[in-house]
C-alpha positions in Angstrom: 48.4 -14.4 1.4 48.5 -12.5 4.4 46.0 -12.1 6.9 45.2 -9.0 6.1 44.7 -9.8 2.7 42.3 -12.9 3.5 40.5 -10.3 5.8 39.6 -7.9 3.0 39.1 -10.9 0.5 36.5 -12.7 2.8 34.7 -9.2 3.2 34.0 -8.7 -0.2 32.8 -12.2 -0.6 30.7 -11.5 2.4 29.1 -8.3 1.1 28.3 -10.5 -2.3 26.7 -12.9 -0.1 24.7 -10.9 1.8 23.8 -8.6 -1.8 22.7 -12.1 -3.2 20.6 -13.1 -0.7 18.7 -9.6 -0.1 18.2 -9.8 -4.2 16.2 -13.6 -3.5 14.8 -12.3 -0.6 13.3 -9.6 -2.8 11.7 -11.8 -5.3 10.2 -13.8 -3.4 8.5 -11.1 -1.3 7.2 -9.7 -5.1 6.3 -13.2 -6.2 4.8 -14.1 -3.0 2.6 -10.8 -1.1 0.9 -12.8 1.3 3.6 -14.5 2.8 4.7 -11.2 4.8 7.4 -13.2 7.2 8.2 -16.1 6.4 7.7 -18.1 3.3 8.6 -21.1 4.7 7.4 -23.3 1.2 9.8 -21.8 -0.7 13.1 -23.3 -1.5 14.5 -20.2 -2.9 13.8 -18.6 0.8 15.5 -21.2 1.9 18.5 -20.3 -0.3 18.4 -16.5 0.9 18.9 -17.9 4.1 21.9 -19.8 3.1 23.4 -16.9 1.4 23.0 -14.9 4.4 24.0 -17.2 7.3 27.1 -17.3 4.9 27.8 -13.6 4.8 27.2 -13.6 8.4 30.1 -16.6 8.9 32.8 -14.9 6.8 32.0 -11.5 8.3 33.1 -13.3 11.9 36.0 -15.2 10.1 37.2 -11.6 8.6 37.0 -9.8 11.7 39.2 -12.5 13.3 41.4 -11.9 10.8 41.2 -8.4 10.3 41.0 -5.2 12.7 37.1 -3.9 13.0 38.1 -0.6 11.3 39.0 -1.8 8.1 36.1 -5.1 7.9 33.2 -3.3 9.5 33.4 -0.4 6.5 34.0 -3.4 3.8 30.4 -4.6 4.9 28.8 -1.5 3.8 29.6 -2.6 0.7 26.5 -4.7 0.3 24.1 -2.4 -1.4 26.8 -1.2 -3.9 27.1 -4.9 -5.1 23.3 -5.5 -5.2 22.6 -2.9 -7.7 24.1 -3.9 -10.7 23.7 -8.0 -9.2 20.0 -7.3 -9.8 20.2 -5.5 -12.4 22.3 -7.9 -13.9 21.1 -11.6 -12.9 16.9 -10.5 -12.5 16.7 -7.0 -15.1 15.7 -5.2 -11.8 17.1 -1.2 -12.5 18.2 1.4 -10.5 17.3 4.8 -11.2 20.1 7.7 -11.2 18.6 8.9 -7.7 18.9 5.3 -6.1 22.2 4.9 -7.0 23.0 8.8 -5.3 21.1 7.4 -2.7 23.0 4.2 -2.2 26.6 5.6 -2.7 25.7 8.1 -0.1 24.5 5.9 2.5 27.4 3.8 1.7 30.4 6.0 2.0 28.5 7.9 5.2 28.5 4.5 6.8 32.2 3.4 6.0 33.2 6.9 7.2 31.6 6.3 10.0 33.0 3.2 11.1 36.4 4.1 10.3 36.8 6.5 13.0 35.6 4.3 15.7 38.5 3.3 18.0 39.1 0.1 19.4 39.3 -0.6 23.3 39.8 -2.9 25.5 38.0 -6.1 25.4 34.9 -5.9 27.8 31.5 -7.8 28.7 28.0 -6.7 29.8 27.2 -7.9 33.1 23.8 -9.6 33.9 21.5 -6.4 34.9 23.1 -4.8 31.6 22.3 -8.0 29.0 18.7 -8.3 30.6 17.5 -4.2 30.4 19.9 -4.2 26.8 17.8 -7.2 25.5 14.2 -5.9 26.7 14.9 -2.2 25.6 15.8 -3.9 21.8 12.4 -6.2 22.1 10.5 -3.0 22.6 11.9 -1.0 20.2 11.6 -4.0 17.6 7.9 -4.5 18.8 7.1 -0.4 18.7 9.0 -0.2 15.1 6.7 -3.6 13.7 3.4 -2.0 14.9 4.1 1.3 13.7 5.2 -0.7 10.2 1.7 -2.4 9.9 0.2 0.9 10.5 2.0 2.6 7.8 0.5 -0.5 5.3 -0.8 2.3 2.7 2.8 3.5 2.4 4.8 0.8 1.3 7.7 2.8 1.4 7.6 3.9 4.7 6.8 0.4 5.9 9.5 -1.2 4.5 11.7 1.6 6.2 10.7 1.2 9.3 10.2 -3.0 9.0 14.1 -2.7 7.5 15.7 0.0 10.6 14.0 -3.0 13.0 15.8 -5.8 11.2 18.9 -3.7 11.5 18.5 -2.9 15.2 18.2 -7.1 15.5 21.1 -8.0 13.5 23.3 -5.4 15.2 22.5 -6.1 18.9 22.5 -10.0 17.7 26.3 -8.8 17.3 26.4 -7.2 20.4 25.5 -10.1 22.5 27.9 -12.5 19.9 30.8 -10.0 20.7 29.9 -10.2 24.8 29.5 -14.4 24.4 32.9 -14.5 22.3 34.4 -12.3 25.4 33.0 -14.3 28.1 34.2 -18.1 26.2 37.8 -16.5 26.0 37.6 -17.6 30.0 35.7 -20.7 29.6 32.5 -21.9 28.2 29.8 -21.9 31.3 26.1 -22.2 31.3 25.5 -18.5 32.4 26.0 -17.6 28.6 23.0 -19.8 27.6 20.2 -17.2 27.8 22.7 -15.1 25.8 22.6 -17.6 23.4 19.4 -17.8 23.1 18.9 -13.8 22.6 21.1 -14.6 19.5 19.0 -16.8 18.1 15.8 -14.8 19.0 17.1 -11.6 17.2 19.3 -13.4 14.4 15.4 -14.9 13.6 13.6 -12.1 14.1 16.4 -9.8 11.7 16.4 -12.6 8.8 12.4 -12.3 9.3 11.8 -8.4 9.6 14.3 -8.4 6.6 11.9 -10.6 4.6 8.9 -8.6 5.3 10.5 -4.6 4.7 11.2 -6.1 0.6 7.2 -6.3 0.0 6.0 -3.7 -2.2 9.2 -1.6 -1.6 12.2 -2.7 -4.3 15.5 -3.6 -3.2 17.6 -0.6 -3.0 15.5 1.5 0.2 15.2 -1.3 2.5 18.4 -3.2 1.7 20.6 0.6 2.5 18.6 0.8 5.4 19.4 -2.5 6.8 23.4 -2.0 5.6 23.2 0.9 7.7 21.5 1.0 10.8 23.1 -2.4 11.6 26.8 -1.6 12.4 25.4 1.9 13.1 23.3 0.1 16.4 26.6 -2.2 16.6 28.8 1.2 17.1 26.4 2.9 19.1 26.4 0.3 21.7 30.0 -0.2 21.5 30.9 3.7 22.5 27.8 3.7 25.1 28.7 0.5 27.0 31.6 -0.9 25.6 34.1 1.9 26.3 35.1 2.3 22.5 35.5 6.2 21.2 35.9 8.3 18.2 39.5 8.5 16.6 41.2 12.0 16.9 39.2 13.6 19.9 36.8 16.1 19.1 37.7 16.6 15.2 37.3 13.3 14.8 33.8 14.0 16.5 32.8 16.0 14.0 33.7 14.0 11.2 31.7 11.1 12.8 28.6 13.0 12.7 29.0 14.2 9.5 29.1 11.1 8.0 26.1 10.2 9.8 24.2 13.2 8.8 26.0 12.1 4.6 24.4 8.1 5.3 21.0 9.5 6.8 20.4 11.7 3.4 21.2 8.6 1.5 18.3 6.8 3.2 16.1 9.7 3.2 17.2 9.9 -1.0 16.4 6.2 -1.4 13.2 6.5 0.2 11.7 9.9 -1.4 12.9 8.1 -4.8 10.6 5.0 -3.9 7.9 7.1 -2.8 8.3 8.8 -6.0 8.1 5.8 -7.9 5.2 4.6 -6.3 3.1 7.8 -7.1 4.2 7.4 -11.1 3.3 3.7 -11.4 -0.1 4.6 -9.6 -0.8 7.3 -12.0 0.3 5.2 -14.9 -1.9 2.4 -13.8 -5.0 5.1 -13.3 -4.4 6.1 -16.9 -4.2 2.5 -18.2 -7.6 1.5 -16.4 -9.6 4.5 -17.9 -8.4 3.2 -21.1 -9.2 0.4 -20.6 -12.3 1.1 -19.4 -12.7 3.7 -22.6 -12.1 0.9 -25.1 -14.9 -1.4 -23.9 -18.1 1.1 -23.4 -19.9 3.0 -25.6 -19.4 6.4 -26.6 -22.5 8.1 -25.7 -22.8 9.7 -29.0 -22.9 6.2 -30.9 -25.9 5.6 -32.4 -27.9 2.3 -31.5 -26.8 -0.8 -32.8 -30.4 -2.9 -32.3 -34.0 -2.2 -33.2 -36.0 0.1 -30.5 -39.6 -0.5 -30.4 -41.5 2.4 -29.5 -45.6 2.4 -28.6 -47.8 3.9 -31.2 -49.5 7.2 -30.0 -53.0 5.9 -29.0 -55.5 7.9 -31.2 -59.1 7.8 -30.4 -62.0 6.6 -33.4 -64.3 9.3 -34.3 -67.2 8.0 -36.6 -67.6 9.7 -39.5 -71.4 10.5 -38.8 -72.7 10.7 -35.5 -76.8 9.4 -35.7 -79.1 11.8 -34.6 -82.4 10.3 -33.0 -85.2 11.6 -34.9 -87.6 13.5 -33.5 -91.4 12.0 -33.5 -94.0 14.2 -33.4 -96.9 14.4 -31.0 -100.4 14.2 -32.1 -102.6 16.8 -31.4 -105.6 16.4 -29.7 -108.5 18.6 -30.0 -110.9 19.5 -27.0 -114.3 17.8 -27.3 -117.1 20.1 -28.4 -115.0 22.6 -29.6 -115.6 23.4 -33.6 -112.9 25.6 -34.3 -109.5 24.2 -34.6 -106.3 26.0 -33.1 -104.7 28.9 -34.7 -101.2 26.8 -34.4 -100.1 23.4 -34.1 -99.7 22.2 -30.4 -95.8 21.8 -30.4 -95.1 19.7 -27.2 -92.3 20.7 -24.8 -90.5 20.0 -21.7 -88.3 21.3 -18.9 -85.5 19.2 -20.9 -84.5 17.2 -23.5 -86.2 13.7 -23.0 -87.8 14.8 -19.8 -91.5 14.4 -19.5 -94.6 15.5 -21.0 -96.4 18.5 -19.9 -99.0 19.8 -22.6 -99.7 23.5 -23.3 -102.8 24.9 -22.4 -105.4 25.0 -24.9 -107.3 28.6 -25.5 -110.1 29.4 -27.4 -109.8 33.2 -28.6 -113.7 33.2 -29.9 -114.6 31.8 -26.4 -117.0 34.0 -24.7 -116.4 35.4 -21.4 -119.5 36.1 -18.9 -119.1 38.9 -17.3 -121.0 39.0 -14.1 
């Protein structure tokens, strides 16, 4: 087999590794929400990280092997393969629009690489590793916070957490690229903070990368890491590394248009997520008023237990309300007086019960002196 062959073969096995361990790394984040980072408990997180330190070490192998234009395109590969992998292996489908989404991103990217030119083989000098590797910490840093800040929008977190694990990974290839330059004179101890950078951003990609598949699927943030990666990688590699664009200006052009084709793909993958969130929301709604709606009450139903209601308090009358009899007074007739009155003396008084005041008593034969 020829080396080009071997190139091509160990980039395919490289894309599956890296498709395999996204798909773990996805169900752990949806078996496991609180562990945001780094689920360091479980073993199968621990076998994501196998299956991507071993995508990462054939991807080097290849592009020893191979020339960049043909193994960096190969690697964009990965979400094409994790697709039907999860779909096959955990029953994890992808909508029609995901796929558009995916294919896009995917053939934006290879065409992208492909017209990158080699150049000569170069290094960063000091001053340019130190502002390279503090301008990547603060974009990483300003991409997490405005990621925990979007927590509402899982989608648009898991975009943002995803572009910052691709910035890491790519630069992480940067400074490997610059350390691989540098030993090709001699190993020294000057390359040991370069090394270290490595390590810092190879942890902090395989991290970020853990945290952007929470609540967010596998196809948005696993595109999004495919591309900004080698897109970062390029960037730098035209900017400060000397490389160019195939073809002059035409070929120019057809670099940014395959940008603009890989950018729709992620802006399709993500509007389809957001999409889906929305339905499952709404279908979750539905199913908890139902819910709800088959436990209560109508509030037409009749009672099912006895009410007790107060009687209406109804006063007693007595049938016959006793009247105090009245007891007559006994007339008394003035002494020396012969004649008896015309009536009977009825006693009276101011009113009823009060006390006694007797009438006068006239005589009508009474004789009247005149003087």
């Amino acid at each position: 087999m020829s080396a080009l062959a071997l190139s091509v073969l160990l980039s395919l096995v490289s894309a599956v590794a890296y498709a395999g361990g996204a798909i773990v790394q996805e169900q752990v984040a949806a078996s496991s929400p609180g562990a945001q980072y780094a689920p360091l408990r479980r073993l199968d997180w621990w076998a994501a990280v196998a299956l991507n330190g071993l995508g990462g070490l054939l991807h080097v192998v290849a592009l020893a092997l191979g020339p960049l234009s043909l193994v960096q395109p190969l690697g964009a590969l990965t979400i094409v393969f994790a697709l039907p992998m999860a779909a096959l292996f955990v029953g994890r489908k992808a909508g029609a629009t995901a796929w558009r989404g995916a294919l896009m991103a995917t053939v934006g990217l290879a065409g992208l690489l492909s017209l990158v030119g080699a150049s000569d083989t170069q290094s960063l000098d000091t001053a340019q590793r130190i502002v390279t590797a503090g301008v990547t910490g603060g974009v990483i840093v300003a991409l997490m916070i405005a990621g925990r800040a979007a927590h509402r929008h899982p989608a648009v977190r898991s975009i943002l957490l995803a572009t910052a694990s691709g910035i890491a990974f790519g630069m992480s290839s940067v400074f490997t690229k610059t350390v691989a330059v540098d030993w090709a004179g001699g190993v020294s101890v000057a390359d040991l903070p370069s090394l270290a950078v490595i390590g810092v951003l190879a942890t902090a990609g395989m991290l970020l990368s853990q945290a952007s598949y929470r609540g967010a699927g596998l196809a948005a943030p696993l595109a999004t890491l495919t591309v900004v990666n080698p897109v970062v990688a390029a960037v730098v590699g035209i900017t400060m590394f000397g490389e160019t664009f195939r073809y002059g200006t035409t070929g120019t052009v057809l670099a940014l248009s395959c940008g603009v084709v890989a950018a729709g793909g992620l802006i399709l993958l993500t509007t389809e997520r957001i999409a889906r969130e929305a339905s499952e929301g709404a279908e979750a709604a539905v199913e908890a008023v139902a819910g709800a709606g088959a436990v209560a009450e109508p509030p037409d139903a009749p009672p099912t237990g006895k009410i007790l209601l107060p009687a209406p308090a109804v006063a007693r009358v007595p049938e016959t309300v006793p009247v105090p009899a009245e007891q007559p007074y006994e007339v008394r007739e003035p002494a020396g007086c012969d004649n008896p009155p015309l009536a009977p003396q009825l006693s009276y008084g101011p009113f009823y019960g009060g006390p006694f005041v007797p009438p006068p008593a006239l005589d009508r034969h009474r004789v009247r002196i005149r003087s």
